[in-house]
C-alpha positions in Angstrom: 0.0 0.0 0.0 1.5 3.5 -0.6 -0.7 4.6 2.4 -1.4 3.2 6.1 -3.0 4.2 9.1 -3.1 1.8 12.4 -4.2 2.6 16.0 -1.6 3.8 18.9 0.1 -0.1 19.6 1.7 0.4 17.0 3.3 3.1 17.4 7.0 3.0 17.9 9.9 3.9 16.6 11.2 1.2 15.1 7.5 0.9 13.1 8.1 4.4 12.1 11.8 4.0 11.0 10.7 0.7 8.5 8.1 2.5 7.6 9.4 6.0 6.8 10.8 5.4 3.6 8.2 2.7 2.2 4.8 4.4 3.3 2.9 7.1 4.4 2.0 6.2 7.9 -0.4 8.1 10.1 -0.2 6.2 13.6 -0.9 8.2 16.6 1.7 8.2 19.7 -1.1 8.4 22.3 -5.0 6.8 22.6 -7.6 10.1 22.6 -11.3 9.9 23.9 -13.8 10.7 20.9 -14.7 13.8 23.0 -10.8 14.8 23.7 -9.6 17.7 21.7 -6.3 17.3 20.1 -3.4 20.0 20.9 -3.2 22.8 18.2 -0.8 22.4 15.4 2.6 23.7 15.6 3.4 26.8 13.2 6.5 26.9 10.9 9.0 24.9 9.7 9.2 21.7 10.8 12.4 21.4 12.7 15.2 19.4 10.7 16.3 17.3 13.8 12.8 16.6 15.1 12.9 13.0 16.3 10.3 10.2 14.1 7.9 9.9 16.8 7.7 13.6 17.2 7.7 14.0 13.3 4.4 11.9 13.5 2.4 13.6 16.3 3.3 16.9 14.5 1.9 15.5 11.2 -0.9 14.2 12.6 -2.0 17.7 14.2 -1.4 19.3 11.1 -4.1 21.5 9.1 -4.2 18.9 6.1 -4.7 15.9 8.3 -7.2 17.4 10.8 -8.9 19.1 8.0 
């Protein structure tokens, strides 16, 4: 699949290293209630250094995925 989303098990990093360069993941770090509201997306560049799991909770609050 060129895209693939899965619930927080399986988040890690070693998921997110295998799958960084294969597919376009969307896996969440942490379990939210249906009624929870996310934290705001971050503004501005994203950070060169920004570790994988922090490069996936940052792309999941984005404007595109949250819609």
């Amino acid at each position: 699949p060129k895209e693939l989303s899965a619930d927080a098990g399986y988040f890690s990093e070693t998921n997110l290293k295998w799958l960084r360069n294969k597919i376009d993941a969307y896996i969440p770090g942490e379990r939210i209630k249906h009624n929870q509201k996310p934290e705001p997306a971050p503004k501005g560049r994203i950070p060169v250094d920004l570790p994988l799991p922090d490069l996936m909770k940052r792309k999941l609050r984005s404007q595109t995925w949250m819609g």
